[in-house]
N, C-alpha and C positions, 0 to 999 in steps of 0.2 A: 815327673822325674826330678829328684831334686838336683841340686847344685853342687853336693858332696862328690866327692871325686868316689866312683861307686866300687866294691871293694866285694873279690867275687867269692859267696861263700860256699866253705866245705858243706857237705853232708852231717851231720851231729852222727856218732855213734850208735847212743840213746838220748832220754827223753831230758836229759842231762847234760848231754854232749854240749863243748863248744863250738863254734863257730868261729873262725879264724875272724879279727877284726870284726867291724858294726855292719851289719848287711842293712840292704836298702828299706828291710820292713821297717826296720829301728829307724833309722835315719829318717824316715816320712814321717813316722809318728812322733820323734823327738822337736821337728823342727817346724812341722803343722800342726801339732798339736800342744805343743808345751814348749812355744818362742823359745825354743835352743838354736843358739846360730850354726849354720853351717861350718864355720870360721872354729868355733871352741870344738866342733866334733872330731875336725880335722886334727887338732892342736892334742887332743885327749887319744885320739888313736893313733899318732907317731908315738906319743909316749908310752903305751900302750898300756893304760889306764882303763880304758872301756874298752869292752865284746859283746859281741853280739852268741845268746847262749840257746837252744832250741826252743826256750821257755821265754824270754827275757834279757836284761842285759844285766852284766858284772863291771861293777864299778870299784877301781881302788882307791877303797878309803883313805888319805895320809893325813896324818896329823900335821900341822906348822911346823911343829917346832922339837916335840920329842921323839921321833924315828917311829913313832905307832903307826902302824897300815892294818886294814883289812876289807877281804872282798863283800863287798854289799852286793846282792844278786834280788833286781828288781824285777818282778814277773809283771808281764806285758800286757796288756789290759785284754786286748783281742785273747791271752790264752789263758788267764783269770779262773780260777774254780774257786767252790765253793769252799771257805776254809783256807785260800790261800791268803798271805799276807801280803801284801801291797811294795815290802821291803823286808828282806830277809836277811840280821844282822849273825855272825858265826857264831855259834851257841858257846858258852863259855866266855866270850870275851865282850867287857863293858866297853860301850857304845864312845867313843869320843868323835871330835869334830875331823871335819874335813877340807883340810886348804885347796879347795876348788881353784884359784886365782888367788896366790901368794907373790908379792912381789917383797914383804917388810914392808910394806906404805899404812900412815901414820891412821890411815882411816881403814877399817876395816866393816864390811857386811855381812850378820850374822843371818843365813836365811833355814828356815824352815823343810827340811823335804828334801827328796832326790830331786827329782825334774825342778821343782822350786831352786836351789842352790844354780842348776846348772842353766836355768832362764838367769837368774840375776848375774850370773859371770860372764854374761855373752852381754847385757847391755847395762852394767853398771858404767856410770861415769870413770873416765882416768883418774887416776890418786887412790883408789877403794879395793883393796882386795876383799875376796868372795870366802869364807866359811859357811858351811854348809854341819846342821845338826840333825840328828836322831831324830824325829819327833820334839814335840814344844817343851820337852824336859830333857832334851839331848848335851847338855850342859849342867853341869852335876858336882859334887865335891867330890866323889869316886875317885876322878882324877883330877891333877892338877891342870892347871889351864895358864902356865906361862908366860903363851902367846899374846894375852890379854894385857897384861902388863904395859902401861904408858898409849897404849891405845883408843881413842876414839872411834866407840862402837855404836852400831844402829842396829837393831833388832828387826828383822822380818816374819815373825808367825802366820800363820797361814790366819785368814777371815774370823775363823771359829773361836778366837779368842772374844768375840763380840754377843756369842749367844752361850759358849760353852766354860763355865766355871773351872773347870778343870785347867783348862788353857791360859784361862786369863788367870790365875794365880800360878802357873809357870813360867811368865813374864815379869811375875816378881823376884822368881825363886832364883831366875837365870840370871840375873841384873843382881840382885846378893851376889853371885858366885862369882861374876863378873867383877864384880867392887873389890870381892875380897884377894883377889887374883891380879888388883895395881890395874884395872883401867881407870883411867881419867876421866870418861864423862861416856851414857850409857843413853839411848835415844830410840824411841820405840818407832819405827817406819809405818805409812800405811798408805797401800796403792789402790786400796778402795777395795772392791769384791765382796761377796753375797755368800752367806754361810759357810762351806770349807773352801771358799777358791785360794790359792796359792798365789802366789808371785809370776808362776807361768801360764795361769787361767785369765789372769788379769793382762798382761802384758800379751799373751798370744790375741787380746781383741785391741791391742793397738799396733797401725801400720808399722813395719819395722824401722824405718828411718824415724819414727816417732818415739821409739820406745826409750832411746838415752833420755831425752829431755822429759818424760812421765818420769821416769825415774828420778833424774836430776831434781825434779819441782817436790817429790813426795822424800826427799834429803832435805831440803831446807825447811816442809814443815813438819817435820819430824817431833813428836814430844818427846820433853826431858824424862830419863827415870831416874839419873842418876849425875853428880856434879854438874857443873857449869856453875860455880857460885862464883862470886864477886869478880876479879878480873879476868876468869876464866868467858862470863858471860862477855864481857869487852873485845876477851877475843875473838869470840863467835859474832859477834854482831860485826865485828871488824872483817871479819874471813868473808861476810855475805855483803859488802858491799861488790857494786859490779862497775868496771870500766866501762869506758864505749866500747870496746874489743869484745870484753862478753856478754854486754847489753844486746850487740847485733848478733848474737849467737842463741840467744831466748825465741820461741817459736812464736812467730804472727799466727796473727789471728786470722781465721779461715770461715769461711763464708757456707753456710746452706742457701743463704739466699742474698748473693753479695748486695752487700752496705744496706742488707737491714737484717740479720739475724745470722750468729754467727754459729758456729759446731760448738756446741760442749757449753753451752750457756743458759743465762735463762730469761724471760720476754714476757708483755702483757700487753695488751692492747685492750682501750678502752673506750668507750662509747654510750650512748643513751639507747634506751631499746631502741629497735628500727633503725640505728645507723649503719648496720653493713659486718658489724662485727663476727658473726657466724660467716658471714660469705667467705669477707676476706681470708678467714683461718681456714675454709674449704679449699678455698683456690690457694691459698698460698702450700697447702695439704698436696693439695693435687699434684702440684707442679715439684714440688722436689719430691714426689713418689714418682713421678715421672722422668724425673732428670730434665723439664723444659722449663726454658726462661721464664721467668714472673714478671710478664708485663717488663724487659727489656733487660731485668736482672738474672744475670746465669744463678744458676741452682746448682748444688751438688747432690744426687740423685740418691736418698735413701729411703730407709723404711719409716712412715707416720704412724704412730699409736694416737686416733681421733677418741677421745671421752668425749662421747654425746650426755651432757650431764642436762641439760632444760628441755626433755625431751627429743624420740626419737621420732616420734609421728612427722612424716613431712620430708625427715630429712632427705629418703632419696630419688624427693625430687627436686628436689638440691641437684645431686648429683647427676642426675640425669641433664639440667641444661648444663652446669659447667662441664659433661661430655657431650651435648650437641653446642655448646659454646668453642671447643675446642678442637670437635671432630675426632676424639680419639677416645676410647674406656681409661678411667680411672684408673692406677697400677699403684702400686704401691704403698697403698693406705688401709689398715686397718680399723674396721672401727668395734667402739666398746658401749653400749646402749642404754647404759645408765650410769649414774654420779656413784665414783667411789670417795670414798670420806677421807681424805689424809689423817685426818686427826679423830681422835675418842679420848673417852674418858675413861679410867685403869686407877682405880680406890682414892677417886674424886679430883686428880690431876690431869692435865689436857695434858697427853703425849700422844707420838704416833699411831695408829690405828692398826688392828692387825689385820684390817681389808688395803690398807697402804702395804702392808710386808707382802702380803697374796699378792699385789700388783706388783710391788719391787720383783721379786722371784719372776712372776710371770714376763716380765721385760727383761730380766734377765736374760731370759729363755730366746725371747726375740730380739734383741738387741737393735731396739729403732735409734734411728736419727731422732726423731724429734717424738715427743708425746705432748699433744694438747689435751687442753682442760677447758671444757668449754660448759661453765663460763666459772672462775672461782668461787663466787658466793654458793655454788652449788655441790659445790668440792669439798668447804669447809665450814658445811654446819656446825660445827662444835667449836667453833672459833670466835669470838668476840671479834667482830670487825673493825670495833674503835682501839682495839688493845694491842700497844704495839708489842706486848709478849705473845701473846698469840698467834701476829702475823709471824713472828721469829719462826715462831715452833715451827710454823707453815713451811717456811722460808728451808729450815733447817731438813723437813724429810725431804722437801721439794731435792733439795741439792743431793742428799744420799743418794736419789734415785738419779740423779744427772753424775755423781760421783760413782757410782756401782754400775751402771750400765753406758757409760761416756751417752747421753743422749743432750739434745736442750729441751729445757722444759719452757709453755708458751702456754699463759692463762686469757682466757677471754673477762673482763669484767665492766661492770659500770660505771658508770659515773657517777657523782653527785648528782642533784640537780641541781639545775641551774651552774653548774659547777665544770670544772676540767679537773683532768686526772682520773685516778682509781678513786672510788669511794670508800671512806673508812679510813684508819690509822695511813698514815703516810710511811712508816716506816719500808712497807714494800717495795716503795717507787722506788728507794735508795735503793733495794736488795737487787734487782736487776739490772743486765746488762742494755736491752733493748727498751721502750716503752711507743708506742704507737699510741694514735687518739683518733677516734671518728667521729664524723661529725655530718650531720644531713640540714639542705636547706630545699624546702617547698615540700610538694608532696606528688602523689603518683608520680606518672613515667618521666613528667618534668623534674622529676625531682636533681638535685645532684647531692653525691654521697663523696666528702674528703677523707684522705685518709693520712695523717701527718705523723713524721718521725719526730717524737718530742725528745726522746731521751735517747743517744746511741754513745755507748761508752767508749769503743774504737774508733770512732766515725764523727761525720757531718751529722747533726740533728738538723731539724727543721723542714726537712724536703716536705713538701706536699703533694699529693696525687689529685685529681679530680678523678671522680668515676661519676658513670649514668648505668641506670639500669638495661637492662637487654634479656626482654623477655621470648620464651623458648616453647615452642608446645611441646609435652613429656605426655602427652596421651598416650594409654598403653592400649593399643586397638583392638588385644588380645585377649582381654581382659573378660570373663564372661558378664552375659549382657551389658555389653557396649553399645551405646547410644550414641554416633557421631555427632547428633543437635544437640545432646543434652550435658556429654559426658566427656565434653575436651578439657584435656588439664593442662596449667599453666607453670611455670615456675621462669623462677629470673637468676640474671648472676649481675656481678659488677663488672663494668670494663671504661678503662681510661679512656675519657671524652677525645679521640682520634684529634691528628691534627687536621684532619678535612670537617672537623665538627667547627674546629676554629679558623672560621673563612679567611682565604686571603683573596679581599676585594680585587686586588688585582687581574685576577686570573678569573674574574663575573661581568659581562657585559651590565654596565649599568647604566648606558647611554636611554634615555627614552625622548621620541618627536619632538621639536618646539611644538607649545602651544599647550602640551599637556598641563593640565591642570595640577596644581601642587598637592593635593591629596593626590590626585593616581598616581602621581611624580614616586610621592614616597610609599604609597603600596607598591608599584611594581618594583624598585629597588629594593624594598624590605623583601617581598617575595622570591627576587632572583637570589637574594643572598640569604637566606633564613628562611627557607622554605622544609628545609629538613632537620632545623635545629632551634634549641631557644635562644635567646639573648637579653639583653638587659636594654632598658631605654637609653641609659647613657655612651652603650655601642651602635646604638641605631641613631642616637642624636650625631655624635663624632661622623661616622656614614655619613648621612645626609648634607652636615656640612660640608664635606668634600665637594659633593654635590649639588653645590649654589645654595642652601636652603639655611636659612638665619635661624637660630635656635629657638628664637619665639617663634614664630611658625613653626616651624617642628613641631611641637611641643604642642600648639593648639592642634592641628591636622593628626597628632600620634592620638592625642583624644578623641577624636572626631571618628577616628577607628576602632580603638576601642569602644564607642556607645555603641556602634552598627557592628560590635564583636567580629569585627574581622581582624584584630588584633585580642588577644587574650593574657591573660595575666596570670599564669599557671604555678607559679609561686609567689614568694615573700617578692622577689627583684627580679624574676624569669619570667620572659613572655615568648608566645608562639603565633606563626603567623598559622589564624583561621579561618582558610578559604573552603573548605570542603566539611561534612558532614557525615554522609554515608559514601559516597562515593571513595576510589582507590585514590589514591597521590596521582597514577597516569593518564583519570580519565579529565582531568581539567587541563585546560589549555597553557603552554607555556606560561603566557604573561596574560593571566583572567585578570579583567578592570573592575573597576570596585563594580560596577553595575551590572555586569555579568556573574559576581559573587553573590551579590545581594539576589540576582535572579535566582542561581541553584539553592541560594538558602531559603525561599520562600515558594521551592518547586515541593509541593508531598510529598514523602518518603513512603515507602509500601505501604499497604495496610496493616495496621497498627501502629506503625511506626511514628514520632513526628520528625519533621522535615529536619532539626535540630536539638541534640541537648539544650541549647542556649534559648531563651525565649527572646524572642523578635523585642530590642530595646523600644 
């Protein structure tokens, strides 16, 4: 039910007949489908300007400035035939403009369309009266144009001037008539949008309390057509400076996944193979399709467009642990199964690709929050990776697509080696708003995978994550000829090393008997506290000291454990305590002595088996 105060209609006649004021079909479809505010419908039907007709509505056209009116009678799209025109102007009479929102204010907006004029008169900025034209040739020498006179004007044509010749040389024609008609300075507007969308196509996909300040941001970059030379420009540069009064009236920046990726922006994150980079764009996928926290960061819950561009083999078993990692089904995420190309080549020049326009269109259609690209180099074959024109070009459809569909766009790429950063021209690192970097040290399940904010535009850079792997069985039991011995599958995700991963000795009995010997001294403490986790020598040496033990000792007795591998070295600087072999974590004794370890590691393990990976030092 809308919010218009509802206004009860007659019966029509015929098929012709009026309808006493704007009935509620109208009203639904002008104000959900074509951002007209409730507020200008009310405003236009006390004056009783607009009706609601059995076909449509009737709209009175008035001129500014020389007493011309006429009914413009739009047919409703629900009752639309074949052969009907979209706007039907009274036969015999030339087409002029229409003062939608006339106050005499020195700025005026020239907008394209029915529904287009009467979107931009419900959320233009204060100071800007609204004209409303005919079609994109609706300003003409036919008649004079007055009104134009000493005015500062913006032009709004609907999208199609971008693909349609006809259109975009009506943007010249109109700005001549304009000129010769005494406006002072002529400025082409553009709120983004994809083949014919209007000013109410675009602006109906942004929230309404949003919609003044889109509009306010696509007035200041408005192109020149027409004067602003020499101190005219002075004053335009002058007019756009902002106090703190309207500085704090400019929109903050808003979070998909607060303090690290923002709405309507664009991101890369980067890495060496095998550092985490797929996962993280999975889970970070996940979780704002989902609407939940990313690892402690709220999300704002929308739709992911996932480009699996380095194949798709694999990937959903992916997905299947980060949904046994999570406990719940994936929602919200779409994915696309191979690399589409932003870029091609069009009579030996690299421009946008017309597999990029299929994709723009088709996200049109779906209007995600976010689309990843995983991983760039695979996105832009046709790009020279050392050239910083080429990244541009990249750079440039990348944002159409984040400027036509409000999404953020979020590439996966690599690294140099040996190296940090993106690999290739540097210019990109500059073009984004976020930049993320990964980085892995050791290898298998010891491994640990960082994950660091190197570059955040609105924000703190720097944070660092830790993550470990956390692997998942994704067996599909169902699967014909399944072999439980033969045929268990695995797959992992990333998740930040817990705070119970980082012991607080505190809260660990580490008392053990007088008389113990200083090797068992420091196995069983190592054991009571790093029995489920790695650590480094230099946190087991610090340990130990607490615990009466002089650091050269330590230090000889940590050896001494390691040769009888009951200490292990599972990375580069990570070690784990290795008391068991085959056996589970519960079947060993609370606090086993190094000589009861050394017994189960030299007990045989079944047949075939041997008693240890590790051979007896």
């Amino acid at each position: 039910m809308s919010d218009v105060e509802p206004i009860t209609p007659e019966p029509a006649n015929d098929s012709h007949g009026p309808i006493n004021g704007l009935d509620e079909i109208d009203v639904k479809e002008l104000t959900e489908e074509h951002a007209v505010s409730p507020e200008l419908l009310r405003q236009l039907c006390a004056e009783g300007r607009v009706t609601s007709w059995a076909r449509g509505q009737m709209l009175q056209w008035n001129s500014p400035t020389d007493g011309r009116a006429a009914d413009v009678f739009r047919t409703r799209e629900s009752d639309r035939r074949d052969g009907d025109k979209k706007v039907e102007w009274p036969k015999g009479q030339t087409t002029h403009v229409n003062a939608v929102r006339w106050t005499g204010a020195k700025n005026v907006l020239v907008v394209e369309g029915y529904c287009q004029q009467l979107a931009a008169a419900s959320w233009a900025p204060e100071g800007f009266d609204v004209v409303g034209m005919n079609g994109c040739d609706g300003i003409h020498d036919k008649i004079p144009q007055e009104w134009a006179e000493g005015k500062n004007i913006w032009l709004y044509p609907d999208a199609d001037r971008n693909t349609n010749e006809r259109v975009a040389g009506a943007v010249g024609r109109v700005t001549s008539v304009l000129a010769k008609n005494g406006a002072e300075t002529v400025r082409l507007g553009d709120l983004g949008g994809f083949e014919k969308d209007g000013v109410d196509d675009v602006l109906n996909d942004v929230r309404p309390e949003r919609r003044t300040a889109v509009f306010s941001r696509s007035l200041q970059a408005a192109s020149w057509l027409h004067g602003g030379d020499g101190g005219d420009r002075l004053e335009r540069m002058r007019a756009k400076l902002l106090d703190r009064a309207a500085l704090k009236k400019l929109p903050r920046p808003e979070y998909l996944i607060k303090g690290v990726i923002r709405v309507k922006s664009s991101a890369r994150i980067n890495g060496d193979p095998g550092s985490g980079k797929s996962l993280h764009l999975l889970d970070m996928s996940g979780c704002v399709g989902a609407g939940i926290p990313w690892h402690g960061c709220e999300t704002r819950k929308g739709l992911v467009v996932y480009v699996i561009a380095e194949g798709v083999e694999g990937f959903t078993l992916r997905v299947d642990a980060w949904e046994k990692q999570y406990d719940r089904e994936m929602e919200g995420v779409i994915f696309y199964p191979e690399p589409i190309q932003v870029l091609g080549r069009q009579h030996g020049e690299l421009a946008e690709s017309e597999e990029w326009k299929t994709f723009r269109e088709l996200c049109r259609e779906l209007r995600p929050d976010l689309v990843i690209l995983d991983t760039q180099r695979r996105v832009t074959l046709a790009a020279e990776e050392n050239s910083p024109s080429d990244l541009q070009k990249a750079v440039a459809a990348l944002d159409d697509l984040k400027r036509d569909v409000g999404c953020t766009w979020f590439l996966g790429h690599h690294t140099p080696k040996n190296g940090h950063g993106g690999s290739g021209g540097g210019s990109l690192w500059g073009s984004v708003d976020t930049e993320l970097e990964t980085s892995k040290s050791g290898k298998g399940l010891g491994a640990r995978f960082f994950l660091e904010n190197t570059k955040q535009k609105d924000g703190v850079d720097g944070t660092k994550i830790e993550f470990s792997l956390v692997v998942h069985d994704v067996t599909d039991a169902t699967a014909d000829g399944f072999d439980p011995m033969d045929d268990r599958v695995t797959s992992v995700v990333l998740a930040p090393v817990e705070d119970r991963d980082r012991t607080v000795v505190d809260d660990v009995d580490t008392s053990v008997p007088e008389g113990t010997p200083i090797k068992d001294k420091i196995w069983t403490v190592l054991w009571r506290v790093y029995r489920e986790q790695t650590f480094t020598r230099a946190e087991a040496k610090s340990l130990m000291a607490k615990e009466g033990v002089q650091p050269k000792t330590f230090l000889n007795k940590f050896g001494e454990l390691r040769k009888e591998a009951l200490v292990i070295e599972e990375s580069a600087s990570r070690f784990r305590m290795r008391a068991y072999f085959r056996e589970p974590l519960g079947t060993l004794p609370n606090d086993p002595t190094v000589a009861e370890v050394v017994a189960m590691r030299a007990t045989p393990g079944p047949a075939g088996h041997p008693a240890t990976s590790l051979g007896t030092p």
